[in-house]
LUMNUPA-732837 format. One record per residue (C-alpha): residue in one letter; x, y, z. Coordinates in pm, whole numbers, plus 32768, in hexadecimal, padded with zeros to 4 digits. Example, Ala and Ser with C-alpha at 12.3 -4.5 7.8 and 13.67 -1.06 7.14 Angstrom:
<pts>
A84CE7E3E830C S85577F9682CA 
</pts>
This chain:
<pts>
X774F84E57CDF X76C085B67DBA X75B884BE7E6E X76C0839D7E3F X778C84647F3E X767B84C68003 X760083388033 X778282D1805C X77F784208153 X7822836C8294 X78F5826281F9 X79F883008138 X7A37840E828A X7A2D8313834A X7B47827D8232 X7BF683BB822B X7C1E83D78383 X7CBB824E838E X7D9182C5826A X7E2A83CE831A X7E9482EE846E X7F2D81F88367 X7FF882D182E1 X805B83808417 X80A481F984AF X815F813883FC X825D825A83A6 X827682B18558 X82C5819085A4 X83DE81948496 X849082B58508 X845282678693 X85058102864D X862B81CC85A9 X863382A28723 X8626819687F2 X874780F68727 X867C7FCE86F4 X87677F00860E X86FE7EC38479 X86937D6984AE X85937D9E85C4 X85377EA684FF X84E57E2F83CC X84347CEE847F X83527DE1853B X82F77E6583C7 X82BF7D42832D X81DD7CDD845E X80C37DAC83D8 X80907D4282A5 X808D7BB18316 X7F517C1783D7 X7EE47CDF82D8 X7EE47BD381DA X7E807AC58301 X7D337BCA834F X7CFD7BD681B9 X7CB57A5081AE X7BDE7A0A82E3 X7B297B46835A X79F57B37823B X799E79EA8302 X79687AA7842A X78C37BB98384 X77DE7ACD8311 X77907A7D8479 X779B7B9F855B X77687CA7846E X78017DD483B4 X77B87EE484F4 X78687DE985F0 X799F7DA5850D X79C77EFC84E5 X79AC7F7C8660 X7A5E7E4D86CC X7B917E7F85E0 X7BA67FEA85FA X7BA17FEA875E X7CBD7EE18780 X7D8B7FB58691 X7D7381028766 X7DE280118887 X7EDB7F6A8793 X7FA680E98771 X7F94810688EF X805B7FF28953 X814E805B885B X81AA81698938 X817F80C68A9F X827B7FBA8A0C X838D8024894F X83FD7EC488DB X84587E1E87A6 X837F7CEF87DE X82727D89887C X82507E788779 X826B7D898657 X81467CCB86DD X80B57E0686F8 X80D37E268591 X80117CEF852D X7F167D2D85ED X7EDE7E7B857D X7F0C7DFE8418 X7E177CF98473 X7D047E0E84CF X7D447EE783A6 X7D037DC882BB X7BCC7D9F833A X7B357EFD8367 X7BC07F2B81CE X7ADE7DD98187 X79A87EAE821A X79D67FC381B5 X79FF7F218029 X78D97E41809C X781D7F9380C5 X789180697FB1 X78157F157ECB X76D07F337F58 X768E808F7F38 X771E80907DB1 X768980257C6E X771D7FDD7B59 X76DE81207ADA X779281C17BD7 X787180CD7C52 X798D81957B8D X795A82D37C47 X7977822B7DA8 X7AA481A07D4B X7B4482D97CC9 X7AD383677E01 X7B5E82467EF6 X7CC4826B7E1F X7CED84047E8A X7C8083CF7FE5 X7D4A82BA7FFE X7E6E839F7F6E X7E0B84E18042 X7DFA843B8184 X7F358360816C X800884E380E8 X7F67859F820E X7FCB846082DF X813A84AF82A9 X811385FF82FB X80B085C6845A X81E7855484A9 X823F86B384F6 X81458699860D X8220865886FA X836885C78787 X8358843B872D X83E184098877 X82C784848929 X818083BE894B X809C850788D0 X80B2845F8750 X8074830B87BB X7F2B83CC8862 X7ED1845D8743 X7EC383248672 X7DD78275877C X7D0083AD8750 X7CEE838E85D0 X7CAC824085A4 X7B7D826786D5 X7AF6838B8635 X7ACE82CA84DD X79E581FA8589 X78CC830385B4 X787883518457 X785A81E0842A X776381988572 X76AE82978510 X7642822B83DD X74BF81DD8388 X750080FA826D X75057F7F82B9 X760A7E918263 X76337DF5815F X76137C6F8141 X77937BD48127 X77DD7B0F8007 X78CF79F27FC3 X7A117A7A7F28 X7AD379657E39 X7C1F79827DBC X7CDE78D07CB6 X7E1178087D50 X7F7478727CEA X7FB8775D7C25 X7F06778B7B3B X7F2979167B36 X808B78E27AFC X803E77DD79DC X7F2A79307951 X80627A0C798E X81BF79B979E3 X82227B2C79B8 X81127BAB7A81 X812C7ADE7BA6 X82897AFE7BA7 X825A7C597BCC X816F7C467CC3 X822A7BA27DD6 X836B7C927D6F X82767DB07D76 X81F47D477EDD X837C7D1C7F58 X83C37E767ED4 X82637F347F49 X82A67EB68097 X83DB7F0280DB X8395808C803D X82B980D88123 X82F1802F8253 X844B806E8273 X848881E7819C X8465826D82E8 X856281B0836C X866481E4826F X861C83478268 X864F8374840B X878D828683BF X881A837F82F5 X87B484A183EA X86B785578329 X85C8864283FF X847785E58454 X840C86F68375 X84F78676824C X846B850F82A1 X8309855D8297 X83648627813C X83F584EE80AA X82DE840C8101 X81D3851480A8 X829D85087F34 X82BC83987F31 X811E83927F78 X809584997E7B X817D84517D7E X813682E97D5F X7FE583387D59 X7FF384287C28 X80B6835A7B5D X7F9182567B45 X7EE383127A81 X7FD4836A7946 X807C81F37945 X7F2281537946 X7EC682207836 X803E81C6775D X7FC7806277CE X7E8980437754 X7F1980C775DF X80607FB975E2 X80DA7E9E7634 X80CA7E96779D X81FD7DA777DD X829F7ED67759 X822F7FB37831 X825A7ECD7965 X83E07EB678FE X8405804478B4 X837B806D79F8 X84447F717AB8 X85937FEB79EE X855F81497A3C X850481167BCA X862F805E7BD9 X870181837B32 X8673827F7C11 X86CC81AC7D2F X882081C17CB7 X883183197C7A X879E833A7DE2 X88C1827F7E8F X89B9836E7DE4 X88FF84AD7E3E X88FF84207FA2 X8A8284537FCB X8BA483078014 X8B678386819E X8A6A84068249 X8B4E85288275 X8B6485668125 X8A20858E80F9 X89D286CC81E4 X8AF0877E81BF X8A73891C81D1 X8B178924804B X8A55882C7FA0 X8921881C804A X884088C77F8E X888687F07E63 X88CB867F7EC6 X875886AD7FBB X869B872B7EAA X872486307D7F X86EF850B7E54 X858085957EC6 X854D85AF7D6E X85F884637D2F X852083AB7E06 X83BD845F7D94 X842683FF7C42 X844D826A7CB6 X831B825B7D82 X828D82CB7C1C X82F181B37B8D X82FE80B67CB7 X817D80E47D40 X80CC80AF7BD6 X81627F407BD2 X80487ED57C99 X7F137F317BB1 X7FF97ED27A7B X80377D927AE3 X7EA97D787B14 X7E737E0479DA X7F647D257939 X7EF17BF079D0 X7D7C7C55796D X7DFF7C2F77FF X7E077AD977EB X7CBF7A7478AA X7B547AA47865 X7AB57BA67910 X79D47B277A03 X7B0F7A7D7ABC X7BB87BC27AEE X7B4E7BFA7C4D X7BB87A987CAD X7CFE7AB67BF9 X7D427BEA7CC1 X7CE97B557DF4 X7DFA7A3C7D6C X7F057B827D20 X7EC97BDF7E7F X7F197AA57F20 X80607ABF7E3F X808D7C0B7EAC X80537BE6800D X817B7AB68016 X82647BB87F81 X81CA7CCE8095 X82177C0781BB X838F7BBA8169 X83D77D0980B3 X84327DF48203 X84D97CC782B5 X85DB7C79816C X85F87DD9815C X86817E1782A7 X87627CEC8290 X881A7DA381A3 X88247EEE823E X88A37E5A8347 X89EE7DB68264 X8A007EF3817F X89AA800C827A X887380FA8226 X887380DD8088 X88277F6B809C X86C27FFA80A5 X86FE806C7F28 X87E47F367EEE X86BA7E537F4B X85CD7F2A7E6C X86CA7F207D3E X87157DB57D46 X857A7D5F7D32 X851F7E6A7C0E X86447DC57B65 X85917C617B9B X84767D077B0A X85007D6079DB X85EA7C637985 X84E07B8379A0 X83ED7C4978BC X84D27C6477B1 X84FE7AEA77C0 X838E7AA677A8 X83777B94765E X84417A9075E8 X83657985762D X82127A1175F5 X81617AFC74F7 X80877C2D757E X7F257BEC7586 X7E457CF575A3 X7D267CCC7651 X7C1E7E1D7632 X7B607DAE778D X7C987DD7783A X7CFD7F6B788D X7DB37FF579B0 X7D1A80727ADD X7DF7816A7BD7 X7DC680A07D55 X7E0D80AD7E72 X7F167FD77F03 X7E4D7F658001 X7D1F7EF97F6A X7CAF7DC57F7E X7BD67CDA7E8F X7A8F7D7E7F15 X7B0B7EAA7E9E X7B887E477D4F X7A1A7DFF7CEF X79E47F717D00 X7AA07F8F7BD3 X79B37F7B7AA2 X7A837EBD79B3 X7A977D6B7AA7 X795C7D187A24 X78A27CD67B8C X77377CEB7BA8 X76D07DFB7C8E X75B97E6F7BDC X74BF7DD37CD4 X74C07EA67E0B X73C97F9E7E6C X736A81047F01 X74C3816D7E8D 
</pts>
């Protein structure tokens, strides 16, 4: 472990430090749209803009890695991002931010393809495992520490728009400074979502919900929360809950997964999310009012913090089940293209998921955010329990769950050791 961290150092800081300005980001700009009374709509199009150039970078930056090299997407990308932030605050406008957004979704994409590019080349399959453990916490570390920063300062002032720029330059240096050479680019398949959905109904299904309810969680939690006039520090602590707490759950409903039926535990999941959902729009009071008056304060905050820790729990493992599940019915040397397929499927869901969302905050006031969550886990699991009914379990041994990152992409599935890819051929590691 010890020399596997010392070879990989520069990239995971340099990680870390991206981490922690995309967790600080996303959630500023949230709260700053909600003080500049920019309306739901425009909102939730601005959110949705970053993940159509995320999932636009994801399909045609390896070609131009393959041409001008991992170093130059890297600089190039990073650098554009830093600028990205800055216009953000110079113009303080729905459309100009929303392009904004793509674009800076568009650069992100691409420095996660290095970076997984890199991490590939410097594992083995002997320790392939451990890198992947390690990108999961750093992932989870810097996005929590992210939301913490928005105590910084004032959104309203340009010092945390600074800040960002800062971050996302500094992660450059560990990566420019780096002896190592690059690694050679390879072609990345995918299997088309046809004929995933013929593998797996269920999981693609889920997939696309799964994207539409990821999405909207954490590109617009910010914004219900400054709807409903939480503090900054009270935001921050929401979205710092949300974060770890989805994390940590991986790990104990992978495990349940691996030892049942995992249709099961995709519908458990889905059924309780959408309880605690529930539960959350009743602990946040029939008025805004309601909800902060000095005599129940102290218990409708802290049931609905809890409330919403316990959903993210059960919302954020959706992703790797619905990997895992899919993996169950394929062989396993196609389980990196069929998750490059589930990402495609996720990604359609991703782009739409803040934009539907706001369209019904903006009919049903602030709790249209939970609304639009409830409505998809319910998808989810009506759906699942039809397709018990059609369709007996079959267990495939090859196939576990593996806690990820949300924002990995197909590069850095094959870091996982149960995909079955062949990196067993690099050197010098």
């Amino acid at each position: 472990m010890g020399k596997l961290l010392k070879n990989s150092w520069a990239l995971f800081a340099g990680y870390f430090v991206l981490m922690i300005a995309h967790g600080f980001q996303g959630n500023l700009l949230g709260v700053r749209s909600v003080i500049e009374e920019f309306n739901f709509l425009a909102t939730g199009a601005m959110m949705s803009g970053y993940f159509v150039g995320y999932f636009a970078g994801a399909n045609s930056i390896p070609k131009l890695v393959g041409k001008v090299g991992h170093i130059r997407v890297f600089a190039a990308f990073a650098s554009m991002a830093s600028l990205s932030i800055l216009i953000h605050a110079v113009f303080v406008d729905p459309i100009v931010w929303t392009l904004c957004r793509i674009l800076t979704g568009f650069c992100l994409v691409s420095i996660f393809i290095v970076m997984e590019s890199w991490l590939n080349d410097r594992a083995n399959n002997r320790t392939r495992g451990q890198l992947l453990s390690i990108y999961m916490f750093i992932t989870l570390i810097g996005l929590s520490l992210g939301t913490l920063l928005l105590n910084f300062s004032s959104p309203e002032k340009y010092e945390p728009f600074i800040l960002i720029s800062l971050l996302l330059s500094f992660a450059l240096i560990p990566i420019l400074l780096t002896k190592r050479k690059a690694p050679k680019f390879k072609k990345l398949g995918h299997i088309d979502i046809k004929g995933l959905y013929k593998t797996s109904p269920l999981g693609s299904v889920s997939m696309f919900c799964t994207g539409l309810i990821h999405s909207a969680l954490f590109s617009l939690g910010a914004v219900y929360a400054a709807s409903m006039n939480f503090t900054i520090f009270e935001i921050s602590l929401l979205l710092f809950l949300v974060t770890v707490s989805g994390g940590i759950f991986q790990w104990p409903i992978g495990y349940f997964s691996d030892k049942n039926d995992r249709r099961i535990v995709i519908i458990i999941c889905t059924f309780f999310a959408a309880v605690f959902c529930i539960l959350a729009i009743f602990a946040s009071g029939t008025s805004l009012e309601n909800m902060y008056l000095a005599t129940n304060i102290g218990v409708n905050k802290i049931m609905f913090y809890i409330y919403v820790a316990l959903y993210s729990g059960m919302a954020i493992p959706l992703f790797t089940l619905n990997l895992a599940y899919v993996n169950d019915y394929i062989a396993k040397e196609k389980f990196v293209a069929a998750g490059g397929g589930m990402q495609i499927i996720f990604g359609m869901g991703a782009m739409m998921g803040p934009f539907i969302c706001s369209l019904l905050m903006n009919k049903y006031g602030s709790n249209g955010f939970f609304i639009h969550l409830l409505f998809f886990h319910f998808i989810i699991g009506v759906f699942g329990l039809y397709r018990i009914t059609r369709r007996t379990y079959e267990d495939n041994p090859e196939s576990t769950f593996t806690p990820l990152p949300r924002n990995i992409t197909q590069l850095g599935m094959e870091l996982d050791p149960t995909t079955g890819a062949d990196i067993s051929n690099t050197e010098n590691k």
